[in-house]
C-alpha positions in Angstrom: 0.9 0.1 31.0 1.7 1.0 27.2 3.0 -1.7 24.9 5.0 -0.2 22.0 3.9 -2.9 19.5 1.1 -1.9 16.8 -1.0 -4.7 15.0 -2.6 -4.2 11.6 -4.7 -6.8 10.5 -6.3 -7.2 6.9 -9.7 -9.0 7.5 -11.1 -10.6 4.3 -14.8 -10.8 5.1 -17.4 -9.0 7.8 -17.7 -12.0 9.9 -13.5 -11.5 10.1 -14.0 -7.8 11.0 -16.6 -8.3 13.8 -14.5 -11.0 15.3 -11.8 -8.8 15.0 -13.8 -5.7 16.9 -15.2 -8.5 19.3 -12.2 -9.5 20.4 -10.9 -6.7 20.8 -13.5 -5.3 22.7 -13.7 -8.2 25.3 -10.0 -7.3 26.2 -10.8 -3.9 26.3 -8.3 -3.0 24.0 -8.6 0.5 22.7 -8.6 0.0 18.4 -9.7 2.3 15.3 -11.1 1.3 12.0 -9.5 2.7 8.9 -12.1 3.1 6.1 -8.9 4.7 4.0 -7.8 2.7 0.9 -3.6 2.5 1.4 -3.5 3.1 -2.2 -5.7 4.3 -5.5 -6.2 0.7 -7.6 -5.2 2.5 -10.6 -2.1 3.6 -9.5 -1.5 0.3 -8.4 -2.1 -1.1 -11.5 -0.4 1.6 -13.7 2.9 0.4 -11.2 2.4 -3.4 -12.2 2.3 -2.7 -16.1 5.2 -0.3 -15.5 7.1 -3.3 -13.7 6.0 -5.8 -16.5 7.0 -3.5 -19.1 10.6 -2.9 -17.8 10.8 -6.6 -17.3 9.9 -6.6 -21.3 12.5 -4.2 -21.8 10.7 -1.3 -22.9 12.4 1.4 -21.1 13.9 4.5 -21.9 17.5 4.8 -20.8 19.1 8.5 -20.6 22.2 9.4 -20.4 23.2 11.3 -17.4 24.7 13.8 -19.8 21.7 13.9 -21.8 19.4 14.1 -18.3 18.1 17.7 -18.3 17.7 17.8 -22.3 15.4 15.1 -22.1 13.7 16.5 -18.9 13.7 19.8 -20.5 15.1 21.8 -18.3 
C-alpha cells in the first residue's frame, strides 16, 4: 500500500532529529535526510530589505512606455 501524503518536518535540535529517525524507523517507514539548505541566507536577507524598503517607499516605478529604455533594450 502507498499513501499519497508527504510529511516534512523542520526539527530544531539533534535530540528532535533522532526522534524523528527513531520513529520512523520503528514503523518502518522508508524516509531521507535533506542536508540541502531551501534557500542561500543572503538571498533571504537581500529579499527582506527589499520588502522593507518597498514598504519605505523607495521603489523605482517605470512606466510601461518607458519599460525597455530603462531595461535597455
Amino acid at each position: 500500500m502507498k499513501a499519497q501524503d508527504i510529511f516534512i518536518a523542520h526539527p530544531q535540535t539533534v535530540e528532535q532529529v533522532n526522534a524523528l529517525k527513531a520513529f520512523m524507523q520503528a514503523l518502518k517507514i522508508k524516509f531521507e535526510v535533506s542536508k540541502e539548505e531551501s534557500y542561500n541566507p543572503d538571498f533571504v536577507q537581500k529579499v527582506l530589505e527589499s520588502r522593507q524598503q518597498a514598504k519605505e517607499g523607495k521603489v523605482t516605478r517605470v512606466k510601461k512606455e518607458n519599460l525597455k529604455e530603462f531595461l535597455g533594450l
